[in-house]
C-alpha positions as CSV (number, residue, x, y, z in Angstrom):
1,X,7.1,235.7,101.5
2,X,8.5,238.7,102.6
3,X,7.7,242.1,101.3
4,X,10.9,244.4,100.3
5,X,11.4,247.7,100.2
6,X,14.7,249.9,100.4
7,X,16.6,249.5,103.9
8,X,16.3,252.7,105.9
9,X,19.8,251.7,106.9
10,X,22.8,249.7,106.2
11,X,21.6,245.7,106.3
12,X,24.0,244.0,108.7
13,X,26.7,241.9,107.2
14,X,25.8,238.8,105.6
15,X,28.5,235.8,106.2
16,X,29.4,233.2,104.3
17,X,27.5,229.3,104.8
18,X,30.4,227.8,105.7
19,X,30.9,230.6,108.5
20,X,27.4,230.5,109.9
21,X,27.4,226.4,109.6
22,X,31.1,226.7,111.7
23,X,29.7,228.8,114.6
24,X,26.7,226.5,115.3
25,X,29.1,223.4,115.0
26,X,31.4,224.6,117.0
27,X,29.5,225.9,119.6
28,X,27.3,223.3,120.2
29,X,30.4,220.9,120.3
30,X,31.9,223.5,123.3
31,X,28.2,222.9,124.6
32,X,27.6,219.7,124.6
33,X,30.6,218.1,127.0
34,X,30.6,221.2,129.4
35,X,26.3,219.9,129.8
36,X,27.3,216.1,129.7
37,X,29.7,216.6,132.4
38,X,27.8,218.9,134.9
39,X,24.9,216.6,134.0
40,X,26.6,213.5,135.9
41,X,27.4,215.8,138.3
42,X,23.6,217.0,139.2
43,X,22.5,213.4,138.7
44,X,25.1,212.4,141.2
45,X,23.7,215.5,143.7
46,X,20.2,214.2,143.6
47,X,20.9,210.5,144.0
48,X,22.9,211.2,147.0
49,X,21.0,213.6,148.7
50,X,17.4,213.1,147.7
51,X,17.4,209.4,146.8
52,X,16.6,207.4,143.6
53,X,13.1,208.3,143.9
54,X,13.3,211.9,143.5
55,X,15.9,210.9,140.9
56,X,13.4,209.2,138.9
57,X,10.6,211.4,138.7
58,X,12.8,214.0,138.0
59,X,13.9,212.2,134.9
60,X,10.0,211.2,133.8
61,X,9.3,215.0,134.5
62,X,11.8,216.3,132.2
63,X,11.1,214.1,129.4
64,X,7.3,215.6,129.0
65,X,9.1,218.2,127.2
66,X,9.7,216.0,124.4
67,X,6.1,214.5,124.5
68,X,5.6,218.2,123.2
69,X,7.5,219.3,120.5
70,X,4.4,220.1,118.0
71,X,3.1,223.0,120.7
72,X,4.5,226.0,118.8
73,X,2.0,224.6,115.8
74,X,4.5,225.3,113.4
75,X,4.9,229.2,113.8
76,X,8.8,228.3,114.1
77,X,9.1,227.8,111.1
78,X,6.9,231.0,109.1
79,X,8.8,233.0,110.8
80,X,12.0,231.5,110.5
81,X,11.5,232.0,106.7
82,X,9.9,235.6,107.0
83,X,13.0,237.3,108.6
84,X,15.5,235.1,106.5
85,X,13.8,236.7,103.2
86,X,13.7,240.3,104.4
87,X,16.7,242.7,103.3
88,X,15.8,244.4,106.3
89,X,13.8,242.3,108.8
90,X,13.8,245.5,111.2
91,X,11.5,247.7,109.4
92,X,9.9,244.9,106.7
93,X,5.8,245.1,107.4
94,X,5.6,241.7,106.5
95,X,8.3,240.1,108.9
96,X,5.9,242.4,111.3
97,X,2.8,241.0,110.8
98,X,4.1,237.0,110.4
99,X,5.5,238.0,114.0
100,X,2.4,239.2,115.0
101,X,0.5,236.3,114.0
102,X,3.2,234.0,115.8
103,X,2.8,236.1,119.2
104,X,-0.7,235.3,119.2
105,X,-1.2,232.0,118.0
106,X,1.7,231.2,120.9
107,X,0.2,232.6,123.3
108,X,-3.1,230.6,122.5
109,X,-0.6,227.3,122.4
110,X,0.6,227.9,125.9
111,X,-3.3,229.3,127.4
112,X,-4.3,225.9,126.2
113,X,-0.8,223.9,127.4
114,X,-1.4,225.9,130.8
115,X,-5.6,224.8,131.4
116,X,-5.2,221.1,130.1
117,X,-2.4,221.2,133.3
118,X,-5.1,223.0,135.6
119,X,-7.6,220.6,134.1
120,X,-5.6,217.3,134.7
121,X,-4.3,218.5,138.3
122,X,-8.2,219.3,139.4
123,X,-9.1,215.8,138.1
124,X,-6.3,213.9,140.0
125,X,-5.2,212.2,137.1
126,X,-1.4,212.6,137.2
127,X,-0.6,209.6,138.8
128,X,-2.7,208.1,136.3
129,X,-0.5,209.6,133.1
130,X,2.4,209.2,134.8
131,X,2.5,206.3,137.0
132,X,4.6,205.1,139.8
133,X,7.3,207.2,139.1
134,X,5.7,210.4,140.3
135,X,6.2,210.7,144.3
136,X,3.7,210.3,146.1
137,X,3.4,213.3,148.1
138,X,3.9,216.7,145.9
139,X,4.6,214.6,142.5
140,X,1.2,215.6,141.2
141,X,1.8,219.0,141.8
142,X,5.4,218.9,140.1
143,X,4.3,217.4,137.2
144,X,1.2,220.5,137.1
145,X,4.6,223.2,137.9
146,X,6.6,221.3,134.8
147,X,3.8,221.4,132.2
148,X,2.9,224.9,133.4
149,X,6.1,226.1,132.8
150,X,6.3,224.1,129.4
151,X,3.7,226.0,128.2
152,X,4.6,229.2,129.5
153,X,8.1,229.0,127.4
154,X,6.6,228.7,123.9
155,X,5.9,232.2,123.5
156,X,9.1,233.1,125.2
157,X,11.1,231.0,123.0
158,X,10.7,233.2,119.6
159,X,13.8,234.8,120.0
160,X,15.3,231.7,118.6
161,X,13.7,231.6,115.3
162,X,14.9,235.6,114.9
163,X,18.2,234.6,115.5
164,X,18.0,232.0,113.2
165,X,16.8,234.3,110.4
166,X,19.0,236.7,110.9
167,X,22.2,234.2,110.9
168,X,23.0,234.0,114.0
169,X,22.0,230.6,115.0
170,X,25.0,229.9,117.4
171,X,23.5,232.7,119.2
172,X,20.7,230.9,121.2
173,X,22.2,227.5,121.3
174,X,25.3,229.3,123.7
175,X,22.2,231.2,126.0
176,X,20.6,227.4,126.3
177,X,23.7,226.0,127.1
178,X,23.6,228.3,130.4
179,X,20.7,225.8,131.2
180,X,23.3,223.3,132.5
181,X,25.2,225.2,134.9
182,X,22.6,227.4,136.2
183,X,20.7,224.2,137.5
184,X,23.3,222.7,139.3
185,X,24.1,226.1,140.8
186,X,20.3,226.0,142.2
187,X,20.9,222.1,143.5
188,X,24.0,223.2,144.8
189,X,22.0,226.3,146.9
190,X,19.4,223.7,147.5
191,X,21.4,221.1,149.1
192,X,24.1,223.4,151.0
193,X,20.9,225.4,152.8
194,X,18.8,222.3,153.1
195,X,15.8,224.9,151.3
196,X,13.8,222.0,149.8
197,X,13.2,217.8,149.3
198,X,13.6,216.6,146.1
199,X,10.1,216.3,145.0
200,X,10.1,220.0,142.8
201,X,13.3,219.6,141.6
202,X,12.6,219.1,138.1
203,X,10.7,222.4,138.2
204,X,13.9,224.4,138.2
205,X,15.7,223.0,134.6
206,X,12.2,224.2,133.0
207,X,12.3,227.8,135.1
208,X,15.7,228.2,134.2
209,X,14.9,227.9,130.4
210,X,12.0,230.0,130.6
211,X,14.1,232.7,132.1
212,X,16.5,232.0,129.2
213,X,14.3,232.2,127.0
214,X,12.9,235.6,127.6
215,X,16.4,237.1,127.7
216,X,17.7,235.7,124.3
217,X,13.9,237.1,122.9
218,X,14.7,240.4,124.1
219,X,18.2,240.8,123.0
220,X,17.0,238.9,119.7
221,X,14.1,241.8,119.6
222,X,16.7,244.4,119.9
223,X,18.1,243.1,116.0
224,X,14.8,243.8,114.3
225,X,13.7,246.6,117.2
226,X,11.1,248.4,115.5
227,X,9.7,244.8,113.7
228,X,9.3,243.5,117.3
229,X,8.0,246.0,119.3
230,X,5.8,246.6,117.0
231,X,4.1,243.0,116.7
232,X,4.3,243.3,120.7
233,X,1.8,246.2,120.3
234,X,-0.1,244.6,117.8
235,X,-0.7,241.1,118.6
236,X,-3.2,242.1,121.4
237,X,-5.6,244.2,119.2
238,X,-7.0,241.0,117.2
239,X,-10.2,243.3,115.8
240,X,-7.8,245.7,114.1
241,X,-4.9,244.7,113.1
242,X,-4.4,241.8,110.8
243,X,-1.6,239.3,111.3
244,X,1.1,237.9,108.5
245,X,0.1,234.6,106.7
246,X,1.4,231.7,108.3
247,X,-0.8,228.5,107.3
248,X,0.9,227.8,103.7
249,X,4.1,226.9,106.0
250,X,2.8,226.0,109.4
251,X,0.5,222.9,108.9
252,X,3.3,221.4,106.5
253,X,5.8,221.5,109.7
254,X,3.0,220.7,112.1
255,X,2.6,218.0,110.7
256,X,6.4,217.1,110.6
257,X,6.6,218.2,114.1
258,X,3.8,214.9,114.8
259,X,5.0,212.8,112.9
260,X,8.8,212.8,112.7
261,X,8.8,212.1,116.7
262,X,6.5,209.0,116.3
263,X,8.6,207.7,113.8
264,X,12.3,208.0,114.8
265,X,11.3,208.7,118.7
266,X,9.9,205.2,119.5
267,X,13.0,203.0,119.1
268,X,12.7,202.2,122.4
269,X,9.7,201.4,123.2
270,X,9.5,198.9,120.2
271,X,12.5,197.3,121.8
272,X,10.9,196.8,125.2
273,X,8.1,195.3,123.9
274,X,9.4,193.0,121.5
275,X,13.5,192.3,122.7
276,X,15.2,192.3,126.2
277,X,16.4,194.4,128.9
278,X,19.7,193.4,127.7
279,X,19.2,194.2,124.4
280,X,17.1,197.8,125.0
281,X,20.4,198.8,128.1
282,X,22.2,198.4,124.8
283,X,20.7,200.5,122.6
284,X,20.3,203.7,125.2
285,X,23.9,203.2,125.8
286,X,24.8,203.3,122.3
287,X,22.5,206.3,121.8
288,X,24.2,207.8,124.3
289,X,27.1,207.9,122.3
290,X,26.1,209.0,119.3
291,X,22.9,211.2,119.9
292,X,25.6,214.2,120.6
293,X,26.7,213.8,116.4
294,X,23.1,214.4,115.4
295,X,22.7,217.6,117.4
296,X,26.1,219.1,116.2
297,X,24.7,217.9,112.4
298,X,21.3,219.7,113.2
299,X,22.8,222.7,114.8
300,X,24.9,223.1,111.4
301,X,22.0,222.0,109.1
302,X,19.5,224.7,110.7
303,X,22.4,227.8,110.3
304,X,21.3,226.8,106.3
305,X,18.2,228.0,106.4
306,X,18.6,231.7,106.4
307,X,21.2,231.3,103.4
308,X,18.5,229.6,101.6
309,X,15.6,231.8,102.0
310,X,17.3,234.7,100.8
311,X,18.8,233.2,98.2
312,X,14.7,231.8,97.3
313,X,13.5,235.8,98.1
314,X,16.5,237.0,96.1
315,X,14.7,235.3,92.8
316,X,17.4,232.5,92.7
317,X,17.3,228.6,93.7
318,X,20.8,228.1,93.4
319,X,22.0,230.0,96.5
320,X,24.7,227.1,98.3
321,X,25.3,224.6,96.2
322,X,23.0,221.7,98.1
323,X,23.6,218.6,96.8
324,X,27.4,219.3,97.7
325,X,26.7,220.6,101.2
326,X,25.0,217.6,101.9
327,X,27.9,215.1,100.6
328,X,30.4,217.1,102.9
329,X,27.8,216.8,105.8
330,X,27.8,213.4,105.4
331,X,31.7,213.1,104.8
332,X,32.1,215.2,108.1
333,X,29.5,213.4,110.3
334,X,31.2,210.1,109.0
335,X,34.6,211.0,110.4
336,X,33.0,211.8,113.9
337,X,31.1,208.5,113.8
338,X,34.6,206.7,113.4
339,X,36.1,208.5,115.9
340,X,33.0,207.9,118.6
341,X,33.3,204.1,117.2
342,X,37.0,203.7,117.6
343,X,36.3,205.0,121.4
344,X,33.0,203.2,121.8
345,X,34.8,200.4,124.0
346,X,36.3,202.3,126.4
347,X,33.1,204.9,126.6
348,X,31.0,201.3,127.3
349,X,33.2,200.4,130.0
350,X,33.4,204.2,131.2
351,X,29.6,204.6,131.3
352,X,28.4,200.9,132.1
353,X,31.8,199.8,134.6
354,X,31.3,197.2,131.9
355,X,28.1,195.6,132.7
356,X,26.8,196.4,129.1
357,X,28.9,195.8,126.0
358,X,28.1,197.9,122.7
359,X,27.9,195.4,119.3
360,X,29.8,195.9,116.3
361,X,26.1,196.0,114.9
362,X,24.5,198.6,117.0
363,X,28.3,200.6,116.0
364,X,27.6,200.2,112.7
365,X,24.1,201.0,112.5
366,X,24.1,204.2,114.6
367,X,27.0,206.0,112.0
368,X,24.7,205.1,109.5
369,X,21.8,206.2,110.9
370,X,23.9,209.5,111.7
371,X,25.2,209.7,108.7
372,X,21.9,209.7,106.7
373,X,20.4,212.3,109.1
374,X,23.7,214.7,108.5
375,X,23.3,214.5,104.6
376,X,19.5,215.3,104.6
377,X,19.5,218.8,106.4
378,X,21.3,220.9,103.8
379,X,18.7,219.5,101.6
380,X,15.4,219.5,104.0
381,X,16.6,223.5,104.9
382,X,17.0,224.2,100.9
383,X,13.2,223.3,101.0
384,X,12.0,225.3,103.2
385,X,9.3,227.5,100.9
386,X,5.9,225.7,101.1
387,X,6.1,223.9,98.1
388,X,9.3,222.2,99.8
389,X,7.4,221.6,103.1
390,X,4.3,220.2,101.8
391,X,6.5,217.4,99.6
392,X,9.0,216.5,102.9
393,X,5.7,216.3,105.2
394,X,4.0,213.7,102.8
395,X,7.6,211.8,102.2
396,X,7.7,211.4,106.0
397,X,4.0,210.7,106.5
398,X,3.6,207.9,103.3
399,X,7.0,206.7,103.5
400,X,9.2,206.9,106.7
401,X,6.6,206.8,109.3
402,X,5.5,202.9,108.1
403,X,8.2,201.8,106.9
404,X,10.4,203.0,109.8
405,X,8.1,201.9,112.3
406,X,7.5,198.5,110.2
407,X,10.7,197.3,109.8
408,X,12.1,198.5,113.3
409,X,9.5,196.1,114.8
410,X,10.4,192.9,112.5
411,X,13.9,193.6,113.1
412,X,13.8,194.0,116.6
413,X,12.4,190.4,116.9
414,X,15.2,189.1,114.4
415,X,17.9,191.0,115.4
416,X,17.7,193.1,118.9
417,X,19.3,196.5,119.6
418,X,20.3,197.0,116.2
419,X,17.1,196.3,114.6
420,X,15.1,199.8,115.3
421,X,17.9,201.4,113.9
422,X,18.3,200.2,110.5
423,X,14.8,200.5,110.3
424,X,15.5,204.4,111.4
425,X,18.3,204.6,108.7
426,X,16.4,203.1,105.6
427,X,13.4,205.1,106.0
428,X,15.7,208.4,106.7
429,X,17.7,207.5,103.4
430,X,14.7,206.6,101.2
431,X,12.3,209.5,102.7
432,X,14.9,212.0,103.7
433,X,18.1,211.7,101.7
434,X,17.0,210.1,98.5
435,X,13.4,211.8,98.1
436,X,14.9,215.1,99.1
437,X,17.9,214.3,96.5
438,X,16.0,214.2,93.6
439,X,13.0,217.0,94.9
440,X,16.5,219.3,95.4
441,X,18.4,218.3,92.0
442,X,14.7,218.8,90.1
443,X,14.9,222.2,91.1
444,X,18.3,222.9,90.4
445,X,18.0,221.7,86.7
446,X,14.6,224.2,86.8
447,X,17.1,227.0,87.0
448,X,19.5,225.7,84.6
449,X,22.0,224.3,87.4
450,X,22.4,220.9,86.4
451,X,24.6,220.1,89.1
452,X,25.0,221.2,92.2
């Protein structure tokens, strides 16, 4: 944890949970349509002028990203904690040296993201990997570009765990939602000076968050100035200077970051193997729908953290009272699930021309799934010391990856769309919300808060 020390200078303003929690709500709700919209629109672009080819490996491409989401190893989230602890994360030697560390075990992450791509490429084995969606001519290469760039974007993304820490969390998610219209500016230049075929487009949405990303870590670097330039200097001289300690918080969320995808992530591929088309067209649709209310609950959830961390480096576990912020994330997710339920008809017909119809049971499953996934985060980011890591990565490792990936597969057979989901929401309440719960209120009663 974080070493203190007297500021050198006035700490900046600290606001209030509900404040931060606000800000990232509320921006990522402005984000989120203004992307969904534009997003039809550059899906229309490259249908019509580049054909359904180019259309599909530009999908495949962009979803390696989220074959990846291990490849910062967990650095995220020791720094995350180290600048949320520091009084003052500017000139704090410790939020220094963690930073340090990160630099360089990113930059490792990304040599090694960036050679396995060389290494793949050299060996022809793209089309293997990826299969027929890749184009033939130039699709290899793309795929080589995307991954390259993947990799390239790790270190570059720091500056989102600094804002984080330092409470501004609503911060990076407004820069990334620049990522929307920025592409379809560059598809728009493409297609009006006829400068390229389709085969690299799906190069440019990773470029463009690259280039993103380094300016929201510079202007995050300019908050803790002399911290950051100062691990900049650093990181490169491994034989003398000694970086921060990172392990007792990293391998607990790397191994989150592994298994948390395998277990809510393959929904779908369960359902193809075991159900329909019909019955898998439903559940993307559905997801569709309701996808956008988990990233508005995790953008709120993760503006938490910071509160928590200095309340934990301030000597006290109370801080926000969790087990309360977690009933009125649920109570709040709840009333957006009824409202995309009550529309979920005319969004069907909207999105489908109403070729697909959405079940009461898929409805019903999805709020609840969304509602169990709201009400753990004020409690998974009130546990964010080691001890609190270490005891969510085995919950999710002994308890919701089988059981989650268990009963989504019986269910699927004996019920369809809805199936994978239930499965997703019991082992999210019993691993997440209920094991959490009682971890939280344990700790709570430590300190003589009973209640929270």
């Amino acid at each position: 944890m974080a070493t203190h020390h007297v500021p050198t200078h006035a700490a900046p303003p600290r606001t209030g949970p509900w404040a931060s929690v606000r800000r990232s709500a509320g921006t990522r709700m402005l984000v989120l349509p203004v992307s969904a919209i534009l997003g039809v629109v550059s899906t229309r672009l490259i249908i019509d002028h580049f054909g359904t080819g180019a259309y599909s490996q530009y999908l495949l491409l962009l979803g390696i990203g989220s074959l990846l989401p291990f490849a910062d190893l967990g650095m995220a989230a020791a720094l995350t904690n180290a600048v949320s602890a520091s009084e003052d994360p500017a000139h704090d030697p410790e939020v220094r040296r963690v930073l340090t560390t990160a630099i360089r075990v990113l930059v490792g992450s990304a040599t090694v993201i960036v050679l396995v791509a060389a290494l793949i490429t050299v060996g022809g084995w793209w089309p293997r990997l990826l299969g027929d969606g890749l184009l033939p001519h130039g699709g290899p290469a793309a795929a080589a570009l995307c991954v390259a760039m993947i990799g390239i974007s790790i270190p570059a993304g720091i500056g989102q765990r600094i804002w984080t820490g330092i409470g501004r969390n609503h911060v990076p998610i407004a820069l990334l939602g620049l990522q929307t219209p920025v592409v379809l500016v560059c598809l728009l230049g493409i297609v009006t000076f006829h400068t390229g075929g389709g085969t690299y487009l799906p190069v440019i949405p990773y470029v463009v968050t690259f280039v993103i990303s380094v300016g929201s870590t510079l202007l995050a670097g300019k908050q803790i100035g002399p911290a950051f330039w100062g691990a900049l200097h650093d990181a490169p001289r491994l034989a003398s200077v000694r970086g921060g300690k990172v392990l007792d918080i990293a391998w607990p969320t790397l191994i989150q970051l592994i298994a948390l995808p395998i277990a809510m992530q393959t929904d779908r591929l369960i359902l193809s193997h075991v159900s329909t088309a019909s019955n898998l067209a439903e559940y993307n649709l559905a997801a569709q729908m309701y996808v956008p209310i988990y990233l508005i609950a995790s953008a709120s959830g993760v503006a938490l953290w910071p509160i928590y961390a200095r309340a934990r480096s301030g000597g006290s576990r109370t801080g926000v009272a969790p087990l309360r912020m977690s009933g009125a994330f649920a109570l709040s997710t709840a009333a957006l699930c009824l409202f995309v339920s009550l529309l979920s008809p005319w969004l069907a017909i909207l999105a489908s021309g109403g070729r697909i119809r959405v079940g009461l049971g898929l409805i019903v499953s999805f709020s609840i799934l969304m509602i169990f996934q709201a009400a753990k985060y004020p409690l998974g980011m009130y546990m964010t010391d080691a001890r609190g890591m270490r005891y969510q990565a085995l919950m999710i490792v002994v308890v919701l990856l089988p059981l989650n990936l268990g009963l989504s597969w019986y269910l699927a057979i004996h019920i369809g769309a809805a199936g994978p989901v239930i499965g997703s929401a019991v082992g999210v309440f019993l691993s997440q919300v209920v094991a959490n719960w009682v971890y939280v209120r344990r700790e709570l009663r430590s300190v003589g808060q009973i209640t929270a």
